[in-house]
Backbone as CSV, one residue per row, in Angstrom:
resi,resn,N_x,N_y,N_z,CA_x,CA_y,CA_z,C_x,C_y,C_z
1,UNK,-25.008,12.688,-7.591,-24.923,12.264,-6.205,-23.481,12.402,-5.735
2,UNK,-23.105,12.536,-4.345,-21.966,12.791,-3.849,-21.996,11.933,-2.364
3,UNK,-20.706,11.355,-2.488,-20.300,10.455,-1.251,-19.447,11.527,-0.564
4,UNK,-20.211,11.482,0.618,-19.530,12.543,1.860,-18.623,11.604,2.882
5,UNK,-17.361,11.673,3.301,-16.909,10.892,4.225,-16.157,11.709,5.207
6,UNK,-16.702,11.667,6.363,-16.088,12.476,7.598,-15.601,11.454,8.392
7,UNK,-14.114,12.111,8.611,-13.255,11.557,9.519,-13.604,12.299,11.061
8,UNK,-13.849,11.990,12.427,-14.085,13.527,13.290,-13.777,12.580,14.872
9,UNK,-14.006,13.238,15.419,-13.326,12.799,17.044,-14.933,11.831,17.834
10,UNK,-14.850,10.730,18.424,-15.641,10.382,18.612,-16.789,10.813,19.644
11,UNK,-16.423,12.084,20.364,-17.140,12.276,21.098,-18.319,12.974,20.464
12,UNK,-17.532,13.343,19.105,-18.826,14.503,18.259,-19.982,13.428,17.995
13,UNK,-19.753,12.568,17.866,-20.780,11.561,16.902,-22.508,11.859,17.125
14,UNK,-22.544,11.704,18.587,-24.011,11.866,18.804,-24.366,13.357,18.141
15,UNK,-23.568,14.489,18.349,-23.787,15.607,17.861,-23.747,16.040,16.370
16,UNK,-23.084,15.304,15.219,-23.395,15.025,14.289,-24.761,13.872,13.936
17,UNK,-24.851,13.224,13.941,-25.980,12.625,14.023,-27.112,13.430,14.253
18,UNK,-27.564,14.579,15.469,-28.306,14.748,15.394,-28.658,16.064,14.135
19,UNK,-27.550,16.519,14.220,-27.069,17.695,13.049,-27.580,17.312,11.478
20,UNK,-27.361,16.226,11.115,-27.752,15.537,9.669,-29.071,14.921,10.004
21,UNK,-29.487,14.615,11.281,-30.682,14.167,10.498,-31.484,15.344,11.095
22,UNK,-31.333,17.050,11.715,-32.283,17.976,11.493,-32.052,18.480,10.162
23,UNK,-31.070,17.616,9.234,-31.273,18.300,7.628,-32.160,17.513,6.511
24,UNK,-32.347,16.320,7.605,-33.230,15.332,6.814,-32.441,14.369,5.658
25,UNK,-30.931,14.104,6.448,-29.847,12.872,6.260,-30.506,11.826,7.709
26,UNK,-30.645,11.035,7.081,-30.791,9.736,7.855,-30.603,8.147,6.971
27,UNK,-29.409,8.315,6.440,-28.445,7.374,6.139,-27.311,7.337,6.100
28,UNK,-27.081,6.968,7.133,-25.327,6.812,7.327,-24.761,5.672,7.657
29,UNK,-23.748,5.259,7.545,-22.586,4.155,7.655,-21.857,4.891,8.739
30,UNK,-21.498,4.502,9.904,-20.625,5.143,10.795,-19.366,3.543,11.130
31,UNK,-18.035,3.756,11.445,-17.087,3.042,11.371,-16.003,3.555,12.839
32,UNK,-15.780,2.804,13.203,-14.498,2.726,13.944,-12.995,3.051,12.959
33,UNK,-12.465,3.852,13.529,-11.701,3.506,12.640,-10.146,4.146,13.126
34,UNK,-8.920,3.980,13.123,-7.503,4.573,13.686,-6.668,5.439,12.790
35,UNK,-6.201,6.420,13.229,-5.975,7.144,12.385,-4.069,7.542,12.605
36,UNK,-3.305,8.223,11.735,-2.524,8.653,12.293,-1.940,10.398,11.380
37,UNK,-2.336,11.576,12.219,-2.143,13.006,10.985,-1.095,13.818,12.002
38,UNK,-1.817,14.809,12.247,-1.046,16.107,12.771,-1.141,15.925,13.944
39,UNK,-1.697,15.109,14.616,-1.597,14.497,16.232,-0.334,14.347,16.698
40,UNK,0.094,13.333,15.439,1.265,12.363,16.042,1.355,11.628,17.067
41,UNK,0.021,11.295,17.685,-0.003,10.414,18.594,-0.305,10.869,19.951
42,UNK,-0.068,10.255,21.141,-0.059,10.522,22.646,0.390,9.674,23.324
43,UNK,1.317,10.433,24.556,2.186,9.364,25.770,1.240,9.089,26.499
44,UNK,1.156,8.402,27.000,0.571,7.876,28.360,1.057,6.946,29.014
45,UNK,1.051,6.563,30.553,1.631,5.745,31.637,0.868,5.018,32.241
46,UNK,0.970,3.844,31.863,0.299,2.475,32.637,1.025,1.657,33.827
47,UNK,0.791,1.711,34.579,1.391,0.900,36.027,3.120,1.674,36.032
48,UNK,3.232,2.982,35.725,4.592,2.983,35.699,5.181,3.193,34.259
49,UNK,4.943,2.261,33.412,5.811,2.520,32.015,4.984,3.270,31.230
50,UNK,6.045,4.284,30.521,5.617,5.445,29.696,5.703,4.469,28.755
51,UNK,4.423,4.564,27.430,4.489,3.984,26.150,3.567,5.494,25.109
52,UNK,3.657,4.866,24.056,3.202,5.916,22.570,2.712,5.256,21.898
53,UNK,1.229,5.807,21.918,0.177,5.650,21.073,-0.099,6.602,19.793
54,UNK,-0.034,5.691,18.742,0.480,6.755,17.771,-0.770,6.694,16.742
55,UNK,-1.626,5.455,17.008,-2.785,5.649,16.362,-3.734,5.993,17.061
56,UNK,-4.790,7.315,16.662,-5.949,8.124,17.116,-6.911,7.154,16.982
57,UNK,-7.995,7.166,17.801,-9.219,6.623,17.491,-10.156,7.766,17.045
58,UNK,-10.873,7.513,16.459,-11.677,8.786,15.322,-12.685,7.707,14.764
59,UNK,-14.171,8.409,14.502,-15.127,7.287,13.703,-15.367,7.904,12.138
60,UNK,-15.441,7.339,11.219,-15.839,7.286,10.151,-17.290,7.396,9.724
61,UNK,-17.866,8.679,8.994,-19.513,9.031,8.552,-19.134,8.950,7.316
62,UNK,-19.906,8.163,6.518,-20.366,8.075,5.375,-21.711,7.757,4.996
63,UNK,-21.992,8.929,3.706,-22.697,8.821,3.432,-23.142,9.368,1.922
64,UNK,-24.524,9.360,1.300,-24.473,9.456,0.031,-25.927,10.867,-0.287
65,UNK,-25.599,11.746,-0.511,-26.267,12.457,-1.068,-26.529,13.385,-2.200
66,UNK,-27.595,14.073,-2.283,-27.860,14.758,-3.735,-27.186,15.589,-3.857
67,UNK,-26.921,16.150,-5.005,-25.227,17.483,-5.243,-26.354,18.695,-4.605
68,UNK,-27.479,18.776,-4.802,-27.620,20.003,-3.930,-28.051,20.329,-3.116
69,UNK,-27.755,19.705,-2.126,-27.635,19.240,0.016,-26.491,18.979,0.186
70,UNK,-25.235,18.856,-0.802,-23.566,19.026,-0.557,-23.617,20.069,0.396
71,UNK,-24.241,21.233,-0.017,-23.578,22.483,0.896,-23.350,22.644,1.900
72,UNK,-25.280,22.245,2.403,-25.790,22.265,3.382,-25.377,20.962,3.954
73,UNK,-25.133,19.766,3.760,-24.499,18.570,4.821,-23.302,19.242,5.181
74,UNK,-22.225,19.427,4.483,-20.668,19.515,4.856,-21.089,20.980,6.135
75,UNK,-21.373,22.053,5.989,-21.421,22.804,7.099,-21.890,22.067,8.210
76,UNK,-23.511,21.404,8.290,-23.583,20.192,9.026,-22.395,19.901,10.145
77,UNK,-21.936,19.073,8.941,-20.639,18.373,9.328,-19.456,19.201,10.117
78,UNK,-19.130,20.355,9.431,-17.958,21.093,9.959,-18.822,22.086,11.610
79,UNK,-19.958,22.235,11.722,-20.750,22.835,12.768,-20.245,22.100,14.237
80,UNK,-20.933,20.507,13.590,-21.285,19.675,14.506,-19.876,19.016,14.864
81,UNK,-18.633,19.132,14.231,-17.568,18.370,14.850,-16.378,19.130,15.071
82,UNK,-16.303,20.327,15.032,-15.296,21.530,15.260,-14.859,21.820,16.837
83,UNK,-13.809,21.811,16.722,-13.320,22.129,18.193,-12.647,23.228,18.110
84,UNK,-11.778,23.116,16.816,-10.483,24.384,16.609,-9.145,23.780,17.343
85,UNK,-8.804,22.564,17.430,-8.109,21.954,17.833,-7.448,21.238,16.682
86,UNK,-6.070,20.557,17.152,-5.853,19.576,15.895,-6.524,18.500,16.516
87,UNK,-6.337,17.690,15.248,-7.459,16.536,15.637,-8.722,16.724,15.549
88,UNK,-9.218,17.907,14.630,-10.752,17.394,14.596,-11.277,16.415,13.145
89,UNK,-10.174,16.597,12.489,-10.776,15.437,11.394,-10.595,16.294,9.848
90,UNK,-11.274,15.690,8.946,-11.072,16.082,7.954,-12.420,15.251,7.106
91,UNK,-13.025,15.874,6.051,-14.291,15.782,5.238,-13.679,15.755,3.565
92,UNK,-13.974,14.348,2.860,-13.660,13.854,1.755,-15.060,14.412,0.591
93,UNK,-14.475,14.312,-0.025,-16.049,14.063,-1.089,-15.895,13.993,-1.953
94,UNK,-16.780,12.843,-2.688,-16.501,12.336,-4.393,-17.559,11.574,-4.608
95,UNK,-17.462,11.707,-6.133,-18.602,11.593,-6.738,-19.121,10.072,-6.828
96,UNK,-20.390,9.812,-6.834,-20.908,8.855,-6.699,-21.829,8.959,-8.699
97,UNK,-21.605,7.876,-9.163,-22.151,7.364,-10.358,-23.375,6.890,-10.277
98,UNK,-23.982,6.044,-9.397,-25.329,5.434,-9.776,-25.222,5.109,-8.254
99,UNK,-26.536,4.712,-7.889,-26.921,4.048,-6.154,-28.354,2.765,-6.920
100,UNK,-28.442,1.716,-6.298,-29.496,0.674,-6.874,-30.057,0.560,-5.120
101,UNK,-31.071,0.400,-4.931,-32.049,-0.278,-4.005,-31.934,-1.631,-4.218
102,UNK,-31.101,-2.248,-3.511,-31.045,-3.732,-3.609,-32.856,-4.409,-3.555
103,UNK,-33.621,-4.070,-2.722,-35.116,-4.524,-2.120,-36.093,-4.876,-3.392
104,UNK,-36.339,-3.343,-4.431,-36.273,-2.574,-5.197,-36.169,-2.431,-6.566
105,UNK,-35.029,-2.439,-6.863,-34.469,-2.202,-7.778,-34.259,-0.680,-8.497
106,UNK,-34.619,0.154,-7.146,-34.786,1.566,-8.031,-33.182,1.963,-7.700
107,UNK,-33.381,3.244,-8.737,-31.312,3.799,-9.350,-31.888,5.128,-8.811
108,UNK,-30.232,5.447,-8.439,-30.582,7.131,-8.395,-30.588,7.565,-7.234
109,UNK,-31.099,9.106,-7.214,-31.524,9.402,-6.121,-32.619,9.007,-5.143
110,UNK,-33.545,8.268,-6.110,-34.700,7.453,-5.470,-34.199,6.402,-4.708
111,UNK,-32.935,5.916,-4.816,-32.553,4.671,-4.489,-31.978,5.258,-2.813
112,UNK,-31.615,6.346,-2.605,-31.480,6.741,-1.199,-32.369,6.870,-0.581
């Protein structure tokens, strides 16, 4: 099993989402989350004063699948959240040891 974690811009979200679950992913953890990479941030002006925002907002996908739907999720992933811009994110992945069905008790891949 393999834990997939995509970092990506929040507007993609609905468009990932629908991307993983036409692969027949429909478990995910999605997160808020601030970031700071090759952005470096953004000025902006409120009533007058220039200030710097240096942390990105970006959401967090995680999720857990079988090593052989790796392939096919991460393209998924890189399809559905690509701009060709900086700032579109970046895709982790590591290995997952065991998964339990808390309900259950089943291990494994059954347990997803």
């Amino acid at each position: 099993m393999k834990k997939v974690e995509a970092i990506i811009r929040p507007d993609k979200t609905d468009r990932l989402i629908d991307s993983l679950e036409a692969i027949g992913i429909n478990g995910l953890n999605i997160t808020e989350v601030q970031g700071y990479g090759s952005q470096k941030g953004q000025t902006e002006m409120y009533r007058g004063v220039t200030y710097r925002i240096r942390l990105r907002k970006k959401i967090k996908v995680e999720t857990i699948v079988e090593a052989e739907k790796l392939t096919e999720v991460v393209k998924a992933i890189k399809e559905a959240a690509q701009t060709g811009e900086v700032g579109d994110g970046k895709i982790f992945i590591s290995e997952i040891e065991n998964a339990i069905r808390i309900r259950t008790g089943e291990e494994g891949t059954t347990a997803l």
